[in-house]
VMD Tcl script that draws the C-alpha trace (Angstrom):
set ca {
  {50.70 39.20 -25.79}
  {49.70 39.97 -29.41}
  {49.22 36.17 -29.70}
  {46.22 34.51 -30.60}
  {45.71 31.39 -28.34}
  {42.65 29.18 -29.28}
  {41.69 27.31 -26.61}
  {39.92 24.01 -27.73}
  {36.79 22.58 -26.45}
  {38.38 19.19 -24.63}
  {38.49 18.43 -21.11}
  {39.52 15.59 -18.99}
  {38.03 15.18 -15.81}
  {38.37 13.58 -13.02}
  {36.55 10.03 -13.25}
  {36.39 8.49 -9.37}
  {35.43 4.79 -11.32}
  {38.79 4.21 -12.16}
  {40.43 2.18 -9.93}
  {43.46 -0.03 -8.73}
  {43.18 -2.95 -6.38}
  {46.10 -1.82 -3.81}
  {47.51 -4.37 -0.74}
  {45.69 -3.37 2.29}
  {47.18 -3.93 5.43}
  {46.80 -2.83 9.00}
  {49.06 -4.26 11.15}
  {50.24 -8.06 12.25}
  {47.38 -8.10 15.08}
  {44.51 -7.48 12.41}
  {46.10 -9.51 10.06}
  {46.63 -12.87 12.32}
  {42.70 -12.80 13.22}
  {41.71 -12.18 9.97}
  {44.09 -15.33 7.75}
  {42.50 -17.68 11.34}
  {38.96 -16.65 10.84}
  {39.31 -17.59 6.72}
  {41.35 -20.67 7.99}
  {38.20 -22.09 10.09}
  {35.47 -21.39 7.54}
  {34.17 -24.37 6.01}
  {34.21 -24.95 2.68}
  {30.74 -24.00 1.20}
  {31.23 -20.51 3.83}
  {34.09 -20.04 1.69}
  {33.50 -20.81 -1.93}
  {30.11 -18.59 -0.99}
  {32.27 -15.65 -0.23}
  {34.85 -16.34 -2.97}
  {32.00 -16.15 -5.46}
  {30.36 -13.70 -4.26}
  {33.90 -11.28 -4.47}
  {34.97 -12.28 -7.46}
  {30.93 -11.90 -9.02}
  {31.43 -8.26 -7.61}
  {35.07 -7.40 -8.99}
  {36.78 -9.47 -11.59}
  {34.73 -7.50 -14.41}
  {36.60 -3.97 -12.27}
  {39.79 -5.67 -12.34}
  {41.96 -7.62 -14.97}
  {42.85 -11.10 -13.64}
  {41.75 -10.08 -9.86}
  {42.52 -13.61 -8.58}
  {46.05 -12.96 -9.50}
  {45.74 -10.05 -7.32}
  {44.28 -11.51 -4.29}
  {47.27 -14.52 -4.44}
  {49.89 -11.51 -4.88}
  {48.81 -10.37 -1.68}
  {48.24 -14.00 -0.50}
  {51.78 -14.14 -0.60}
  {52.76 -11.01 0.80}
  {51.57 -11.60 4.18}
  {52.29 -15.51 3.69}
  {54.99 -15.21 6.84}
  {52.26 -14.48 9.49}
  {50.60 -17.95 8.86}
  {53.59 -19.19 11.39}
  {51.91 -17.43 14.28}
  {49.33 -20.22 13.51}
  {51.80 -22.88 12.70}
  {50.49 -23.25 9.67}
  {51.83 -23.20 6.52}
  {51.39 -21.91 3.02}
  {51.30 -25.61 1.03}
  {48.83 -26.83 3.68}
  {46.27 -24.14 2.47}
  {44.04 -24.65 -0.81}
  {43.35 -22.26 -3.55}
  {40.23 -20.86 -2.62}
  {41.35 -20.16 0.94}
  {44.99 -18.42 -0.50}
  {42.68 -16.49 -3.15}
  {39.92 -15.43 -0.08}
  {42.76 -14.69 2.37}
  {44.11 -12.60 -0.44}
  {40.96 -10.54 -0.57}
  {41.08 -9.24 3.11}
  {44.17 -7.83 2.42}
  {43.09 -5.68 -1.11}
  {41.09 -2.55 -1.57}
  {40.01 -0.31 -4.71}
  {41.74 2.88 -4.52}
  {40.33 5.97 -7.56}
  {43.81 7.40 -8.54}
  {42.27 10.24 -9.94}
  {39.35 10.94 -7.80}
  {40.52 14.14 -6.41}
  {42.09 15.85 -10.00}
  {43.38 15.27 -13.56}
  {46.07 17.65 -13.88}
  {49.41 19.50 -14.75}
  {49.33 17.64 -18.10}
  {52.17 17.31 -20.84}
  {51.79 16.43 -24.52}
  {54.74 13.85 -26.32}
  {54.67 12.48 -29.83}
  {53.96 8.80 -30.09}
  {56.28 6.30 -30.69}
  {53.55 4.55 -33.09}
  {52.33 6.81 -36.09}
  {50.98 4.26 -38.20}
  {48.05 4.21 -39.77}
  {47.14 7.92 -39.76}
  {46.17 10.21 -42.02}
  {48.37 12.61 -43.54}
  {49.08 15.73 -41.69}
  {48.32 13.99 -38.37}
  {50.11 13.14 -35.23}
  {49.23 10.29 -32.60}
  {50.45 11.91 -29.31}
  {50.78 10.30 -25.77}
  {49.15 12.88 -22.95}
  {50.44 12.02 -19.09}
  {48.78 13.81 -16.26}
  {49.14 13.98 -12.70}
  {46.78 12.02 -11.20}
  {45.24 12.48 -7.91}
  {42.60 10.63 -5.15}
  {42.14 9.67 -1.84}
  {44.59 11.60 0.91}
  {46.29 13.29 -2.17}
  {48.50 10.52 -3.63}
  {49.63 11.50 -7.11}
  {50.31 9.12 -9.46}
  {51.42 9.13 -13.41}
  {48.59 8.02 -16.14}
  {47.98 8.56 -20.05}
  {45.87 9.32 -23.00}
  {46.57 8.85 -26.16}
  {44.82 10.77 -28.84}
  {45.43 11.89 -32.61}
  {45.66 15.50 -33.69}
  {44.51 16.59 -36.86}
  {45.68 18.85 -39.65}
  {43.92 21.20 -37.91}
  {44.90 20.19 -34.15}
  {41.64 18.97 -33.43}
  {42.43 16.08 -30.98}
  {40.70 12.79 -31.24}
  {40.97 10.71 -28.12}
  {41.73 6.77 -28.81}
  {39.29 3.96 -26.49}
  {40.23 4.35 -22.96}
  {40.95 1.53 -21.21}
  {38.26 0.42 -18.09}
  {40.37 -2.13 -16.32}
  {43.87 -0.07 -14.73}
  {46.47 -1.92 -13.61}
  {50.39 -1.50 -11.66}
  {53.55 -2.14 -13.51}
  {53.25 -6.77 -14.12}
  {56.68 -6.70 -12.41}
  {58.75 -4.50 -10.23}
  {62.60 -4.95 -10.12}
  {64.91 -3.40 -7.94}
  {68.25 -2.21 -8.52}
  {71.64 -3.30 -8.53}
  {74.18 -1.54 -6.99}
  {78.24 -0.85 -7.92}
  {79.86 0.14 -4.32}
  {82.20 2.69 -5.80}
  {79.48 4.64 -7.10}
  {77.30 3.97 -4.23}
  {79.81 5.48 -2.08}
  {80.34 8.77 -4.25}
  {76.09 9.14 -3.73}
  {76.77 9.28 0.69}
  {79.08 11.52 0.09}
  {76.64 14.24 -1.31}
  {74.72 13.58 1.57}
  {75.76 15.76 4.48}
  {77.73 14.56 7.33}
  {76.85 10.73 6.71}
  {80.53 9.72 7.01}
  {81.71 11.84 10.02}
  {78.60 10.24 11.93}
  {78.41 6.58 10.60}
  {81.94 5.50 9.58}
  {81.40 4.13 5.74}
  {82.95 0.82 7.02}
  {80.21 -0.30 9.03}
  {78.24 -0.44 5.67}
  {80.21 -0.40 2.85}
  {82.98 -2.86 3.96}
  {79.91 -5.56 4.28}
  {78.87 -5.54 0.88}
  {80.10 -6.96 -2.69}
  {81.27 -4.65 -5.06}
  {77.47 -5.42 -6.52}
  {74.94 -5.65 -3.91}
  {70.96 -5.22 -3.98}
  {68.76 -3.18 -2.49}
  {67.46 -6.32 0.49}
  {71.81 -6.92 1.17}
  {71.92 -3.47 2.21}
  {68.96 -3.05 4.28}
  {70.13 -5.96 5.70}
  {73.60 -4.62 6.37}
  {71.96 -0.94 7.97}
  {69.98 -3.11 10.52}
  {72.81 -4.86 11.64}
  {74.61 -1.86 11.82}
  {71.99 -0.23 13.86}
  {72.62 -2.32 16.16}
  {76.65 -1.89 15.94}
  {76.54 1.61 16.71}
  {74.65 4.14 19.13}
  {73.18 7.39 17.76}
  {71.79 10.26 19.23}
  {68.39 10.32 18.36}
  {68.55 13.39 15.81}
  {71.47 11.41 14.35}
  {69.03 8.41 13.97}
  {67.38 9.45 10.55}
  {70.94 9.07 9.03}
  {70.43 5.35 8.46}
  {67.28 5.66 6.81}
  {68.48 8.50 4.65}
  {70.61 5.99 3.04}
  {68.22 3.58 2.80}
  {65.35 6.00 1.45}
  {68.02 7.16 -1.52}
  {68.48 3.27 -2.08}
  {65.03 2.57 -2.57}
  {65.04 5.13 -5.35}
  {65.84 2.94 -8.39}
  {63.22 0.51 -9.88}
  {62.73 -0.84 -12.85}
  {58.40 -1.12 -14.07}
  {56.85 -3.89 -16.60}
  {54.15 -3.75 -17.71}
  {52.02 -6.31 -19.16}
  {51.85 -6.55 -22.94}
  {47.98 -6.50 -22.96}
  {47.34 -3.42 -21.32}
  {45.95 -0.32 -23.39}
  {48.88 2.70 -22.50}
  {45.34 4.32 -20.53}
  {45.53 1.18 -18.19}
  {49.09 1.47 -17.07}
  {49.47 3.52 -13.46}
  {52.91 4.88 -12.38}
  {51.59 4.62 -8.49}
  {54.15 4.91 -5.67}
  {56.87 2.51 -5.90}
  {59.68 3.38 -3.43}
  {59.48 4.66 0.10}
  {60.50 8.45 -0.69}
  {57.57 8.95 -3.43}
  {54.92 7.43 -1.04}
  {52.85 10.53 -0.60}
  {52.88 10.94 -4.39}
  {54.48 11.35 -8.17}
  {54.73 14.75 -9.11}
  {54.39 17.15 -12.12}
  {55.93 14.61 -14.80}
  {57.64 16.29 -17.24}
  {57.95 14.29 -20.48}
  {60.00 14.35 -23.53}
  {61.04 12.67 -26.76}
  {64.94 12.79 -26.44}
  {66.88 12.33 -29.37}
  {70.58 11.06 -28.82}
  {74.37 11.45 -31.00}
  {73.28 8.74 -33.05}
  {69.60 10.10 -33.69}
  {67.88 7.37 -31.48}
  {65.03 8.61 -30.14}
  {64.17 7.98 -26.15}
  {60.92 9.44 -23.54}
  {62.32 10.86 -20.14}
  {60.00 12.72 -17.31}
  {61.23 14.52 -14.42}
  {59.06 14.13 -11.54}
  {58.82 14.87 -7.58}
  {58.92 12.28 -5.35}
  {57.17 13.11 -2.15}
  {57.27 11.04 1.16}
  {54.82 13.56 3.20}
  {58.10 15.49 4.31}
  {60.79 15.50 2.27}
  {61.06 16.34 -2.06}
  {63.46 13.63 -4.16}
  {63.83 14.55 -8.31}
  {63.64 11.30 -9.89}
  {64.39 10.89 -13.68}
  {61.69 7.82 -15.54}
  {63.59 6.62 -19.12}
  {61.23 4.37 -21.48}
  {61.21 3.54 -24.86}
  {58.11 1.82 -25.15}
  {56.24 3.01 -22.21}
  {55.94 -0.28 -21.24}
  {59.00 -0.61 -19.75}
  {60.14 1.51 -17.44}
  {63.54 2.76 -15.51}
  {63.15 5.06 -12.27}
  {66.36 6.51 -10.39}
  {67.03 9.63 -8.73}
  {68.67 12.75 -9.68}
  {72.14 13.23 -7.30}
  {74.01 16.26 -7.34}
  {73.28 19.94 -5.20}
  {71.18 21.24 -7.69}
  {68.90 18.33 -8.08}
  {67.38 19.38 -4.86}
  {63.54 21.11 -5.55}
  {60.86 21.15 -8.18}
  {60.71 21.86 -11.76}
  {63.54 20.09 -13.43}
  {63.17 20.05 -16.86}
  {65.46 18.32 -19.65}
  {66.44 19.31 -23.01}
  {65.09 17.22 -25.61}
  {68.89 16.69 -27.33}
  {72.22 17.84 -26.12}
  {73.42 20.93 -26.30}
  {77.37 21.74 -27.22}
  {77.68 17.80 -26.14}
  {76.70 17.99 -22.79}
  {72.76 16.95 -21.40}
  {71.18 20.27 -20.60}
  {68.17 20.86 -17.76}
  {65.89 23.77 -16.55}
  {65.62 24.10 -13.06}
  {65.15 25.47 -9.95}
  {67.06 26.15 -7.36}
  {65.27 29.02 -4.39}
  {61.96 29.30 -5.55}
  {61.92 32.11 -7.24}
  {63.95 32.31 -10.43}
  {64.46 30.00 -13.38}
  {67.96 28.35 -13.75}
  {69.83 26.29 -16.38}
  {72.53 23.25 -15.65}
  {74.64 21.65 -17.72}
  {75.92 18.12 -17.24}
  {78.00 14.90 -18.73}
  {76.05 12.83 -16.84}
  {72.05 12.68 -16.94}
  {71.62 11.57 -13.74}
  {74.24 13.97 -11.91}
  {73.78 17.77 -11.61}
  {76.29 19.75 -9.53}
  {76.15 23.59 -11.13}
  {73.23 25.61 -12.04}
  {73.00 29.80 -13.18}
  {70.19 31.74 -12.87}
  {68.56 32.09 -16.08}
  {65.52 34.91 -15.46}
  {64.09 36.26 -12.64}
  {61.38 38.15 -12.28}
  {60.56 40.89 -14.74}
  {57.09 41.96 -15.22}
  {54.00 41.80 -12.40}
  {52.52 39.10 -13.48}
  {55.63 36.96 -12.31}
  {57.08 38.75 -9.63}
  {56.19 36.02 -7.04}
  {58.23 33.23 -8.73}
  {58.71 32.11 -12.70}
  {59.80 28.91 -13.56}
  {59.43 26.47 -17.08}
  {56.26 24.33 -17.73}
  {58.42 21.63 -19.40}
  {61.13 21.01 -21.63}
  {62.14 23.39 -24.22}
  {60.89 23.14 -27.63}
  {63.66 23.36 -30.47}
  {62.83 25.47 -33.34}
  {64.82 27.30 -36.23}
  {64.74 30.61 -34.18}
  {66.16 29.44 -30.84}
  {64.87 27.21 -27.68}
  {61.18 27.75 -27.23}
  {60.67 27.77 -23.24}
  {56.94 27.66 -21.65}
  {57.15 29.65 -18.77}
  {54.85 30.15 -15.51}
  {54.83 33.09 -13.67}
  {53.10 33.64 -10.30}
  {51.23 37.59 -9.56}
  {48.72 39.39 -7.39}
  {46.55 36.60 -5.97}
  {48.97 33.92 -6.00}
  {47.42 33.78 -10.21}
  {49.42 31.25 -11.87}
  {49.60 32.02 -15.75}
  {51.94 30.93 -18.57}
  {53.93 32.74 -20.40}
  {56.91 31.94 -23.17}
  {60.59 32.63 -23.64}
  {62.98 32.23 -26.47}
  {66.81 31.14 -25.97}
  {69.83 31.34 -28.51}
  {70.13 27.35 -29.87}
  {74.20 27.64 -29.60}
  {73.90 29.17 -26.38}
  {70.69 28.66 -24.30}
  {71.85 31.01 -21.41}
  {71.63 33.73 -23.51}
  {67.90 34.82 -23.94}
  {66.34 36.38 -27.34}
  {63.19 37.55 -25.55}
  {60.62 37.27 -23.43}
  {56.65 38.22 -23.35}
  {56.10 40.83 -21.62}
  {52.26 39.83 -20.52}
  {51.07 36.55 -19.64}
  {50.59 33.83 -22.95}
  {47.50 32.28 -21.04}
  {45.69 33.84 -18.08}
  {43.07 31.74 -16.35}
  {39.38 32.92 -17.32}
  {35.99 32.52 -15.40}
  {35.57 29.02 -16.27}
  {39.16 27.45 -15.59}
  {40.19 29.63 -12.66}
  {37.77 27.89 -10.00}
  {39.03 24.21 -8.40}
  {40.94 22.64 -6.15}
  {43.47 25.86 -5.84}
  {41.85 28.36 -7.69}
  {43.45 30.66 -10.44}
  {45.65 28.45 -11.74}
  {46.74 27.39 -15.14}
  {49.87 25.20 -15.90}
  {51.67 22.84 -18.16}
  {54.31 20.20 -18.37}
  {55.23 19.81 -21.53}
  {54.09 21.14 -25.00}
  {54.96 20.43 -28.15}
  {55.03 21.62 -32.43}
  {52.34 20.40 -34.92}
  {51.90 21.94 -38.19}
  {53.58 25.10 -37.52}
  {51.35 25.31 -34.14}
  {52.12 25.20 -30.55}
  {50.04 22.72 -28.80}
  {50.02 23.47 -24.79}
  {48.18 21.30 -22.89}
  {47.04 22.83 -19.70}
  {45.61 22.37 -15.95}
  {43.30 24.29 -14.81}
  {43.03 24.86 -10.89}
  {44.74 21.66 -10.06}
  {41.52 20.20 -11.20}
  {40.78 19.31 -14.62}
  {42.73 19.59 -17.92}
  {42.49 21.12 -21.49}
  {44.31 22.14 -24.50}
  {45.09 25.16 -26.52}
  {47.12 25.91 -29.90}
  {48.66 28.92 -30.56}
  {50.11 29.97 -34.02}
  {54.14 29.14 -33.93}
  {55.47 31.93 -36.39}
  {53.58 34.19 -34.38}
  {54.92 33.66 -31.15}
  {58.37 33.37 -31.96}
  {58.15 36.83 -33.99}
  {56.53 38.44 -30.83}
  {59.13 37.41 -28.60}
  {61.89 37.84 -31.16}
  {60.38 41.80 -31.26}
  {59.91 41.65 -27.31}
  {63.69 43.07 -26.72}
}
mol new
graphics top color blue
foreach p $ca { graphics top sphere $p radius 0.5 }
foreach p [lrange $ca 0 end-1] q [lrange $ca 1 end] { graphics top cylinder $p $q radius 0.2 }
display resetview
């Protein structure tokens, strides 16, 4: 393109020192010897060994003795195998037990990636002609678990990006609470899901529960049912179909003392255990001109892909729950930032290889989709798709686009769609926006860049980038001039 893009000189690495204490466990066997041989230490053995861990880690971890009684408590139930029980055990033992069962894991050991970039809720006490932004990433470590994390940072009149302190001591969501269910709606989510009802009859679940039930009544309800009825074994998954959608929604907490760089979205539910996904953030602004943050993510369990919708407000407080409906079925969803003609709008896509557009009344339910663009030029004939949500500005729906050429290159590129009517498209460019150079195309998957989100500031278009599933940057690229380019592209 005839586009000047000035690529700035930030990165953010990878940093393998920061680290979450995660529950470590490794079966009941393990477990039994280990809470026996803690049991018969004496006292001095253990208040040595107590010291001696928490000299090591409380200055890696916030409140680590907290920690170690969390997981105290979650493996609490084997101390029957030695007729023993919890009240009969003193503090230092419950806090030492606690430590067996904990180990550091780097989230982002591995890569720092497939960034997007979201205005702050606080812009306070910054100068004028500045914007405090929030920055998540995809972050990745040990056997490729993804997780969500931030930055925050302050960009200049002149979108040079200040970074705020980074927080040293990461930490989970403070609380974790599961969803309640209504059984009407419940029942409309099996039926998306193919063949549930011809194989188990809905009564052997659904007649067991309240009209509001939680996630523990009906995983108490499947097993008993499991035993009620006799499957063939490639019928078998059924039942935990159900009860992987079910373990979708959550609701995260995080505790007020945390710096935004501390909090981790790790892994909650069963269905995103092998990671969170390409988070795709943005400032949503409702009828009544409230303003709200959702990301579209991936779930991953290792075999199967779940698009999951995260609401906050604060970004302390979180809401996670799937996305239902036969389009909400692969990668790359992407939501307006506003309704459109009254109904929620989303980029997706659907095979693979071309971008598509839903419309909906309901955020969390997508049913129809039409292709959008496919393919045009060689440098996206593999597959194009959006990097994010589109950006609204006086000239039409500003779109981020990737396209994938010759090599498997992944490069970005932009589109422009009509504001009244965002299936109609104004133009397009017609070669790549951003094209990975000699220094960003080597890492982890080589010749790669690509965004999740970008956003305006001071008549530029700030894209924050990945580059080779690796590392991250930034780059601003003049508005007026891009939107003339692909207004001309026709």
């Amino acid at each position: 393109m005839q586009v000047t893009v000035n690529r700035k000189n930030v990165t953010f690495y990878p940093d393998p020192s920061r680290v979450i204490a995660r529950f470590l466990f490794t079966g009941d066997k393990r477990a039994i010897n280990t809470i026996r041989f803690v049991l018969e230490m004496t006292e001095s053995d253990t208040q040595y060994a107590l010291k001696q861990t928490l000299r090591d880690y409380s200055m890696r971890h916030r409140n680590i003795s907290k920690i170690f009684e969390k997981h105290f408590d979650s493996i609490a139930h084997l101390l029957s195998h030695l007729n023993t029980k919890p009240d009969a055990i003193d503090y230092s033992k419950k806090i030492l037990i606690g430590s067996y069962f904990t180990m550091e894991y780097s989230i982002e050991s591995a890569a720092f990636f497939n960034p997007s970039m979201v205005e702050h809720p606080d812009q306070t006490e910054i100068n004028p002609g500045s914007k405090r932004v929030i920055i998540s990433f995809r972050a990745t470590g040990e056997g490729h678990i993804s997780s969500i994390v931030f930055r925050t940072g302050i960009l200049d009149k002149n979108n040079k990006l200040t970074l705020e302190p980074i927080g040293n001591m990461l930490e989970e969501a403070e609380h974790i609470r599961r969803h309640t269910y209504d059984k009407k709606s419940f029942a409309h989510k099996l039926d998306e899901m193919q063949e549930v009802h011809s194989i188990i009859p809905p009564e052997l679940i659904l007649d067991k529960l309240k009209d509001n039930f939680t996630y523990g009544e009906l995983r108490k309800c499947i097993e008993e049912s499991r035993k009620a009825v006799h499957l063939a074994s490639d019928k078998e998954n059924l039942f935990n179909q159900i009860i992987w959608l079910a373990s979708s929604h959550y609701e995260l907490q995080f505790s007020l003392d945390t710096n935004i760089s501390e909090r981790v979205i790790f892994p909650v539910s069963a269905n995103e255990k092998n990671g969170i996904e390409d988070a795709r953030f943005v400032r949503f602004t409702n009828e009544d001109n409230k303003t709200k943050y959702y990301a579209t993510y991936t779930a991953y369990d290792g075999a199967t892909i779940l698009p999951k919708l995260l609401e906050t407000e604060d970004f302390y407080h979180f809401r996670v729950m799937p996305l239902h409906g036969e389009i909400a079925q692969n990668k790359g969803m992407a939501l307006f930032p506003r309704k459109v003609n009254g109904k929620y709008a989303m980029l997706c896509r659907l095979d693979g290889f071309n971008n598509y557009i839903a419309f909906s009344d309901n955020i969390t339910v997508w049913r129809e989709a039409k292709i959008l663009q496919q393919p045009k030029y060689s440098w996206e004939l593999i597959q194009i798709g959006n990097c994010g949500s589109p950006i609204e500005t006086k000239d039409g729906w500003l779109v981020i686009t990737h396209g994938v050429g010759p090599m498997r290159e992944y490069v970005l590129g932009a589109a422009l769609f009509d504001l009244d009517n965002p299936e109609k498209e104004i133009g397009r460019s017609k070669t790549p926006l951003l094209i990975p150079n000699a220094e960003e195309r080597e890492g982890y998957v080589p010749n790669v860049v690509y965004s999740c989100g970008s956003m305006v500031h001071n008549e530029d278009l700030i894209v924050p980038y990945a580059m080779s599933d690796y590392s991250s940057t930034y780059a601003s690229v003049n508005l007026k001039e891009l939107l003339d380019e692909l207004k001309n592209s026709q």
